[in-house]
C-alpha positions as CSV (number, residue, x, y, z in Angstrom):
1,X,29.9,-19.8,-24.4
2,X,27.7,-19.7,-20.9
3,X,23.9,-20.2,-21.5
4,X,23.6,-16.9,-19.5
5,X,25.8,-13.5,-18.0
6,X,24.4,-12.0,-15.3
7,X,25.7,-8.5,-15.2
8,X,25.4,-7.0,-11.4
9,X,25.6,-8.8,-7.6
10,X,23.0,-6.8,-6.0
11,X,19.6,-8.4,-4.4
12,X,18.2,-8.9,-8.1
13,X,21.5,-10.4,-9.8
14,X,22.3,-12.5,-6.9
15,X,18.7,-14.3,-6.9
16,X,18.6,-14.4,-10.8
17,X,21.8,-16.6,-10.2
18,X,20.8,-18.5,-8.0
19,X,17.4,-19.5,-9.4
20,X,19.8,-20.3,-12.9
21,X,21.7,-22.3,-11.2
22,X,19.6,-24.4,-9.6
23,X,18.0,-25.0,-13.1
24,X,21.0,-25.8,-14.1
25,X,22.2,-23.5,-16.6
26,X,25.8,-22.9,-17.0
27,X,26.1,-18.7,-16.2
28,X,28.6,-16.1,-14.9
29,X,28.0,-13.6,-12.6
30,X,30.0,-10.4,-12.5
31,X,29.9,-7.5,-10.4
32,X,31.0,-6.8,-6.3
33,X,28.3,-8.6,-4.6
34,X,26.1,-6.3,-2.5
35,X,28.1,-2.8,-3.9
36,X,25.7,-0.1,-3.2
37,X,25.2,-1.6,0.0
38,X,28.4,-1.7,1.0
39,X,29.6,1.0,-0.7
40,X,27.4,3.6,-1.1
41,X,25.4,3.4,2.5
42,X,26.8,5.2,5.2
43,X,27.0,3.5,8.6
44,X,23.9,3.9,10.6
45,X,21.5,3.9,7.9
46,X,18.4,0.8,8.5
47,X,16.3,-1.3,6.0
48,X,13.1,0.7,5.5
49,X,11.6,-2.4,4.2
50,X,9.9,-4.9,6.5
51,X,12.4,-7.5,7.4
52,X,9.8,-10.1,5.5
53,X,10.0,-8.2,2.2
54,X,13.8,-8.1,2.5
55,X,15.0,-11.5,1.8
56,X,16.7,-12.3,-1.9
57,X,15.6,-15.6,-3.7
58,X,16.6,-19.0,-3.9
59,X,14.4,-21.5,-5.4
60,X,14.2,-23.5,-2.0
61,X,13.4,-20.4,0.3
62,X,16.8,-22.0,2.2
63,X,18.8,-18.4,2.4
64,X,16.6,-15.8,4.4
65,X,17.5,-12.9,6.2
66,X,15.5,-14.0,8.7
67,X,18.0,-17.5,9.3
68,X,20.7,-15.3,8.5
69,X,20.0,-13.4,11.4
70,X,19.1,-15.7,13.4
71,X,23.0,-17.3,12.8
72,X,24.1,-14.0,14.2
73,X,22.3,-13.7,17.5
74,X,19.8,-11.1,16.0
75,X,16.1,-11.9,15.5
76,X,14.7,-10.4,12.2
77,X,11.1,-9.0,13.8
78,X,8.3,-7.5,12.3
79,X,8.3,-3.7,12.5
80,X,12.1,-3.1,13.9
81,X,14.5,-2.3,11.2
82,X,17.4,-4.0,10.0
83,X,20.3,-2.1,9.9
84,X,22.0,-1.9,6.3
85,X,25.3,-3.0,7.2
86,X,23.7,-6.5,8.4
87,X,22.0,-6.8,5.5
88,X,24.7,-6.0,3.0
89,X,26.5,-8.9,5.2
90,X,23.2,-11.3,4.9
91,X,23.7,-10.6,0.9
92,X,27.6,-12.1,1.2
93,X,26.3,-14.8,3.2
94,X,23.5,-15.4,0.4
95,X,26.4,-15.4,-2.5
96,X,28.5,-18.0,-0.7
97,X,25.4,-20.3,-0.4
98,X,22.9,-19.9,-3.1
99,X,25.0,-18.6,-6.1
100,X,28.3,-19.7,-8.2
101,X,31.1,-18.4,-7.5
102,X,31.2,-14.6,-8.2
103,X,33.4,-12.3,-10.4
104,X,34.0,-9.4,-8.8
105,X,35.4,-7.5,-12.2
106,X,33.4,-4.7,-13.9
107,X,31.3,-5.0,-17.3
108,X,32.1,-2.1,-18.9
109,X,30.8,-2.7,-23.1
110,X,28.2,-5.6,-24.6
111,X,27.1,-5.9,-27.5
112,X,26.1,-8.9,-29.8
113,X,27.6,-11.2,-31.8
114,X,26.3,-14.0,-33.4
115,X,25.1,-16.7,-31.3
116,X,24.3,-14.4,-28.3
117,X,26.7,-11.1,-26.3
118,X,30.3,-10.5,-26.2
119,X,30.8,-8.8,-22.7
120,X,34.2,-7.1,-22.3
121,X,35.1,-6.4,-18.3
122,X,37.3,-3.9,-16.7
123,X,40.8,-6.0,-17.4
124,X,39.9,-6.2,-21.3
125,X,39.1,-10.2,-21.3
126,X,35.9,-11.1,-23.6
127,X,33.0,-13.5,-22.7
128,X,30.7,-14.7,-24.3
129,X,27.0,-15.9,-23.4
130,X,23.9,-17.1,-25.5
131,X,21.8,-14.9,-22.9
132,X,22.3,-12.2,-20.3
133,X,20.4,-10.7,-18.0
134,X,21.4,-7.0,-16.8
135,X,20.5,-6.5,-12.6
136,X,22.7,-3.1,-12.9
137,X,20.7,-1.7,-9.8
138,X,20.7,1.9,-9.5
139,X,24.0,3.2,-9.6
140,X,24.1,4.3,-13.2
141,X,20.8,6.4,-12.7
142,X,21.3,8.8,-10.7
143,X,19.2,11.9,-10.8
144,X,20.3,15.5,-9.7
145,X,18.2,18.3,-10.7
146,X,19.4,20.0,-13.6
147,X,20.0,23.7,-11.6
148,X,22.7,21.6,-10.1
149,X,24.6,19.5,-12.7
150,X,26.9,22.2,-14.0
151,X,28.4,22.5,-10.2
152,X,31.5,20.1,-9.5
153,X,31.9,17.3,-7.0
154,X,32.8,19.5,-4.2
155,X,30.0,21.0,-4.0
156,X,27.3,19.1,-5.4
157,X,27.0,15.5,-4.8
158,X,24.2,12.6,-4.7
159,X,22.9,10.7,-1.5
160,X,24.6,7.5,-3.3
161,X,28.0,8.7,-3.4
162,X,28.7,8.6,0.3
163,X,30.1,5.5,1.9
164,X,30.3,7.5,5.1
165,X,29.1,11.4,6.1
166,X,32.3,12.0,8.6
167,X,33.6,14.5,6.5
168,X,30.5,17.0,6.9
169,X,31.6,17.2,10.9
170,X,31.1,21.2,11.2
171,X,30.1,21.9,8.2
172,X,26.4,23.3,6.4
173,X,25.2,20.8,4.4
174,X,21.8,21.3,2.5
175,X,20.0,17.9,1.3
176,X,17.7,17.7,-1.5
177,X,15.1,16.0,-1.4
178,X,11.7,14.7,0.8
179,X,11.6,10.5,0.8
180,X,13.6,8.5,2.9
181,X,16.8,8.7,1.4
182,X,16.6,12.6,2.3
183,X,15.6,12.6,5.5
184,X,18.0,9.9,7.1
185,X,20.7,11.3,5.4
186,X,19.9,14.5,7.3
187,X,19.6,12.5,10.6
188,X,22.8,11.0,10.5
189,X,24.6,14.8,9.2
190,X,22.7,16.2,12.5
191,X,24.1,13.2,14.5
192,X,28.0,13.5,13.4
193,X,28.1,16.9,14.2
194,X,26.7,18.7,10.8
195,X,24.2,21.6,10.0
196,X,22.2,19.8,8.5
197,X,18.9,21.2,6.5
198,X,16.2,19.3,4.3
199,X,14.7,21.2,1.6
200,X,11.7,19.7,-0.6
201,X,9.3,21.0,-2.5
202,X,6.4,19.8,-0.5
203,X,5.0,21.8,1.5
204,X,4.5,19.2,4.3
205,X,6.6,15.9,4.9
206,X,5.2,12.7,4.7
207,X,5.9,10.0,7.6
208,X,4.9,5.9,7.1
209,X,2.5,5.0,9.9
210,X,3.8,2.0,12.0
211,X,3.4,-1.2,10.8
212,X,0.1,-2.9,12.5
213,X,0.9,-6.3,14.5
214,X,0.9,-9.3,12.0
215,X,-1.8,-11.2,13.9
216,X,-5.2,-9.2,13.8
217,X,-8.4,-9.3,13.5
218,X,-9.5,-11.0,10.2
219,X,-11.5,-8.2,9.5
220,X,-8.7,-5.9,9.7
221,X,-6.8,-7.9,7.6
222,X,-9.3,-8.0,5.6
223,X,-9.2,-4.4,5.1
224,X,-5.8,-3.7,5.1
225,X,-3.7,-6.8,4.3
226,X,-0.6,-7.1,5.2
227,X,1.8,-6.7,1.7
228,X,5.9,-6.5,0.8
229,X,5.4,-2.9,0.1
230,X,3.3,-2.5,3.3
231,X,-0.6,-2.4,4.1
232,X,-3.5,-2.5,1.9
233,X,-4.8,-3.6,-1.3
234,X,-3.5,-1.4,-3.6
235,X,-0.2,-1.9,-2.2
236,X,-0.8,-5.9,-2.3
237,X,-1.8,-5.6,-5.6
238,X,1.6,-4.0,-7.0
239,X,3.2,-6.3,-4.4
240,X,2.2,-9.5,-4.9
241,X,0.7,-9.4,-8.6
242,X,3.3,-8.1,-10.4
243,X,2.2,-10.3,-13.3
244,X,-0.7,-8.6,-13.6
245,X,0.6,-5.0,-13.3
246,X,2.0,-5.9,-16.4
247,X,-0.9,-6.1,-18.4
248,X,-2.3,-3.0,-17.7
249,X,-2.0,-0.4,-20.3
250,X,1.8,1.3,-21.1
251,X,0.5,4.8,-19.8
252,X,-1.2,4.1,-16.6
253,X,1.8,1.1,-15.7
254,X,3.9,4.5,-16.2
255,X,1.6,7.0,-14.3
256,X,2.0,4.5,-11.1
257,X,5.5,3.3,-11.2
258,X,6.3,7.2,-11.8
259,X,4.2,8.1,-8.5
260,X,2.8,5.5,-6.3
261,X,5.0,5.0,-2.9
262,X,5.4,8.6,-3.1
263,X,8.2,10.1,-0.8
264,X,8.2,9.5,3.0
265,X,9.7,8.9,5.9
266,X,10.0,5.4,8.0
267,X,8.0,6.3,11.2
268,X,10.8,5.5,13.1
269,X,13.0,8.2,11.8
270,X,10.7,11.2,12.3
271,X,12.4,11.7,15.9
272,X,15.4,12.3,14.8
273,X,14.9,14.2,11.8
274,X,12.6,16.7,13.5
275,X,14.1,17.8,16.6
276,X,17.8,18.3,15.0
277,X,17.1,19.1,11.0
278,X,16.2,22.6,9.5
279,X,13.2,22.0,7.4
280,X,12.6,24.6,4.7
281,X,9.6,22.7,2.5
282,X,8.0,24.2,-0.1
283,X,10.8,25.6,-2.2
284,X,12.6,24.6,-5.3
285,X,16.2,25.2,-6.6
286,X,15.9,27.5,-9.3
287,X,19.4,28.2,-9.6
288,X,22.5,27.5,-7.7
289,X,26.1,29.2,-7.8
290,X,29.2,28.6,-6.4
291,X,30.6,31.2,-3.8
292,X,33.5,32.2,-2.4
293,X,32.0,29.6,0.7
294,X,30.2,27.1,-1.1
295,X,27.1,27.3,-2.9
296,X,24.2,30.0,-3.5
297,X,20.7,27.9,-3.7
298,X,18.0,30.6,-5.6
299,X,14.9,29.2,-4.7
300,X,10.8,29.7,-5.9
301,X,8.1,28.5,-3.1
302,X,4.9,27.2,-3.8
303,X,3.5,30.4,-4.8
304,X,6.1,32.0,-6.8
305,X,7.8,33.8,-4.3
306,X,11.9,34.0,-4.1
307,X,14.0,32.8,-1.9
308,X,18.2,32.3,-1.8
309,X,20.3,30.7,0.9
310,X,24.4,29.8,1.1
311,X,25.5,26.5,2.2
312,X,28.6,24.5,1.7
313,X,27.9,21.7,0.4
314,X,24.3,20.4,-1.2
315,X,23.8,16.6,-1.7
316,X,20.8,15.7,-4.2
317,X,18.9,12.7,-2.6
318,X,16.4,12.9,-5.5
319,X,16.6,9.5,-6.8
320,X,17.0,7.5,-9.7
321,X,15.6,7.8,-13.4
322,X,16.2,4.4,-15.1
323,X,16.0,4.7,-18.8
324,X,17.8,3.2,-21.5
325,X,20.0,6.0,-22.4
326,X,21.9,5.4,-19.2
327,X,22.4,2.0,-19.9
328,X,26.0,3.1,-20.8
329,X,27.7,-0.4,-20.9
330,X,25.6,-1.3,-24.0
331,X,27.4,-0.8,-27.3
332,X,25.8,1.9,-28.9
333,X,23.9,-0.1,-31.7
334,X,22.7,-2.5,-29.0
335,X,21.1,0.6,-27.0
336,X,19.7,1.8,-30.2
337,X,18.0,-1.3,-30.4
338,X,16.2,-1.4,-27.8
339,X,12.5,-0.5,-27.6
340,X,11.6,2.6,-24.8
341,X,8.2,3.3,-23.2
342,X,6.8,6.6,-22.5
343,X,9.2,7.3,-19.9
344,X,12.4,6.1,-21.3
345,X,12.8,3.1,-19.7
346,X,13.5,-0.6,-21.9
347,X,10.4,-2.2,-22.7
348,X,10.3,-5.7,-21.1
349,X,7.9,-8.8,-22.1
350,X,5.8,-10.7,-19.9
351,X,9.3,-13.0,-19.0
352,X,11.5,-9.3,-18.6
353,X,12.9,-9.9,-22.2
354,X,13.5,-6.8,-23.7
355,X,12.7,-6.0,-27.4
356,X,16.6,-7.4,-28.4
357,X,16.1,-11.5,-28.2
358,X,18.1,-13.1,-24.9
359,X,18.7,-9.7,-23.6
360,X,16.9,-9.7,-19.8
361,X,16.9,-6.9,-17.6
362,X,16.0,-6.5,-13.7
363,X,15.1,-4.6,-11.3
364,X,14.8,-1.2,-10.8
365,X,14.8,-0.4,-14.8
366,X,11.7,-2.7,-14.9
367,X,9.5,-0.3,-12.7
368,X,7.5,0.6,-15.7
369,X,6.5,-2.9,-17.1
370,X,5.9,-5.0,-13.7
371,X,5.5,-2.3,-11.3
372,X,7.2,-0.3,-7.7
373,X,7.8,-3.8,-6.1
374,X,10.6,-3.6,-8.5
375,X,12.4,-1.0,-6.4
376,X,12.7,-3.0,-3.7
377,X,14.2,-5.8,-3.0
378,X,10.8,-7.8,-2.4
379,X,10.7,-8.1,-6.3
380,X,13.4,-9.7,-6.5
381,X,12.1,-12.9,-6.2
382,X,9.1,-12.8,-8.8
383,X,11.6,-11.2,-11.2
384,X,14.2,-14.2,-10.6
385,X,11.6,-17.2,-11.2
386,X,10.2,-15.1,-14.3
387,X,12.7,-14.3,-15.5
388,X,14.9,-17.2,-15.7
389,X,12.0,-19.3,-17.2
390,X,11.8,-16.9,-19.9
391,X,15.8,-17.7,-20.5
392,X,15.4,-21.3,-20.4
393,X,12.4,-20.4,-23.1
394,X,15.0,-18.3,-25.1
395,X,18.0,-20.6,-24.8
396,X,15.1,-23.5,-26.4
397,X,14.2,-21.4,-29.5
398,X,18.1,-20.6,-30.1
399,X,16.9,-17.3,-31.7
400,X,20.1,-15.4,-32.7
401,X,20.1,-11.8,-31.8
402,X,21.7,-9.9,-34.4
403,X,21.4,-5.8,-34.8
404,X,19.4,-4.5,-37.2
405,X,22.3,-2.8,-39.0
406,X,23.6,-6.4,-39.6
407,X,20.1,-7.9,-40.2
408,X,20.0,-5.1,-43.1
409,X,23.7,-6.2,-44.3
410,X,22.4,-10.1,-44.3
411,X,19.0,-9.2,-46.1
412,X,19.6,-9.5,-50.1
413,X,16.7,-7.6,-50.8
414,X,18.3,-4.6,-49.4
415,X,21.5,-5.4,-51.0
């Protein structure tokens, strides 16, 4: 039995292994290293994060992207972006280094057993592990709005299901959607030859200003300091202190991670999205059907007024809803044992324990409890020192998890 399973080889999985290593726990990881990166990024897309905030953890600060890059001719500086496919390769380069060897096969059911998890992957061989921590990224949360969902693949899709946009060469394709996933998915439609067309329901789109120089006048740092999820305090605050995000009440920690870092654009994007993308803001899909050439978007503006258009193909780049009922590798009585917040996410403890003993989770589904550096890949290295203290606090205690339907089976007073 390991002392800990980590389930997913993304930024947050990779650096949670490394840091357990390095304490030297005895762990598997499981997943394709780097998989929405690799997979589900088409070519051309950049980093919108600052190559500083971008780095996965290892307990010595040895793997960065910044030496990775430096190793391939390519310096990491401040304010130019890093183009995804580099940085998907920087994440193989990591898992060779700073992390056990990885297993590449799918978890597809846990559940507990006594003692700790029983993890069946995609070949049908069971693990066990006293401990696991689930760094599932964003894959299995997916959000299209619900006008949409009823329309197949062919015509509906999300901005994570394309490895490449070659296929929409001559085509009309309508994205959903105003952040940056949106808007650089439009870009690179325009640029391989696609109609392309942006439609959000603001009525004006937001751009990031360009990062100021790192070296400035103290009082302007003073000001605005410099922070993982850009400039100012506010932002430094849920960047740097996500400790203390935490102990902030359950409805305003839900009220930021739900709108803070609202959707925009990276200021270096806006010139290619303006001059070659239809922008129709303001309107939202009321309804949607499919036609004899694709689809029929029915659409309300801001003030009520109707609207309909005819596209072939519309891809939803409206994000990612992380709560627990999409945690659809859990048995069914471990998900029912989990305790939600307000927004349906898993409620996680100061160490990202959730409310079933040695169960861990990372990342993205941990928004609510420790704040929007935990959709980005800056978290990932508070998340990895926390949280694998709080397993080598678990693993002391040897606290069994066991459901609460067996609890109730094990309890003679309710025999």
């Amino acid at each position: 039995m390991y002392d800990l399973l980590v389930v997913g080889a993304g930024p947050y999985g990779l650096s949670v292994a490394s840091h357990a290593a390095a304490a030297g726990l005895s762990l598997r990881v499981l997943g394709r290293p780097m998989a929405s990166w690799r997979d589900h990024m088409p070519p051309g897309m950049f980093l919108k994060s600052e190559p500083a905030a971008s780095n996965l953890s290892d307990p010595g600060g040895r793997w960065r992207l910044d030496t990775y890059c430096a190793g391939q001719g390519v310096r990491a500086r401040h304010g130019e972006p890093i183009p995804v496919a580099m940085f998907a390769s920087y994440g193989l380069w990591f898992a060779r280094n700073a992390v056990p060897e990885v297993d590449e096969r799918t978890v597809v059911r846990l559940s507990t057993v006594p003692g700790g998890f029983e993890a069946v992957v995609d070949d049908g061989e069971v693990l066990h592990a006293r401990t696991v921590a689930l760094a599932v990224g964003v894959l299995p949360f997916v959000e299209v709005p619900a006008a949409l969902r009823e329309l197949g693949p062919s015509y509906v899709s999300h901005s994570s299901d394309h490895g490449e946009l070659g296929r929409f060469r001559g085509r009309d394709v309508t994205v959903i959607g105003g952040g940056q996933a949106a808007l650089e998915t439009a870009a690179l439609l325009a640029e391989q030859g696609a109609h392309a067309r942006v439609l959000a329901r603001a009525g004006h789109l937001n751009w990031n200003d360009v990062p100021p120089a790192l070296e400035r006048p103290w009082w302007e740092s003073a000001r605005t300091p410099h922070s993982g999820l850009g400039c100012g305090w506010r932002n430094w605050f849920y960047a740097e202190r996500p400790n203390l995000f935490h102990r902030l009440p359950e409805t305003t920690r839900a009220r930021i991670a739900a709108t803070a870092l609202g959707p925009a654009g990276a200021w270096w994007l806006r010139h290619r999205v303006e001059p070659a993308v239809e922008l129709l803001l303001g309107h939202e899909v009321a309804a949607a059907y499919v036609t004899g050439g694709g689809v029929r978007l029915e659409t309300v503006g801001r003030g009520g007024e109707p609207a309909s258009l005819e596209t072939e193909h519309v891809i939803a780049a409206t994000g990612f809803s992380a709560t627990r009922e999409r945690l659809g590798l859990l048995a069914d009585e471990l998900r029912g044992e989990l305790a939600a917040v307000a927004d349906g996410s898993p409620d996680v403890g100061r160490d990202f324990e959730s409310s079933v003993p040695g169960l861990f989770m990372a990342g993205l589904v941990t928004a609510s409890g420790f704040g929007p550096a935990m959709r980005f890949v800056h978290g990932a290295t508070f998340t990895a020192e926390t949280l694998v203290r709080g397993v080598r606090r678990r693993l002391r205690t040897a606290q069994v998890p066991v459901p609460q339907r067996r609890r109730e089976a094990l309890d003679p007073a309710r025999r």
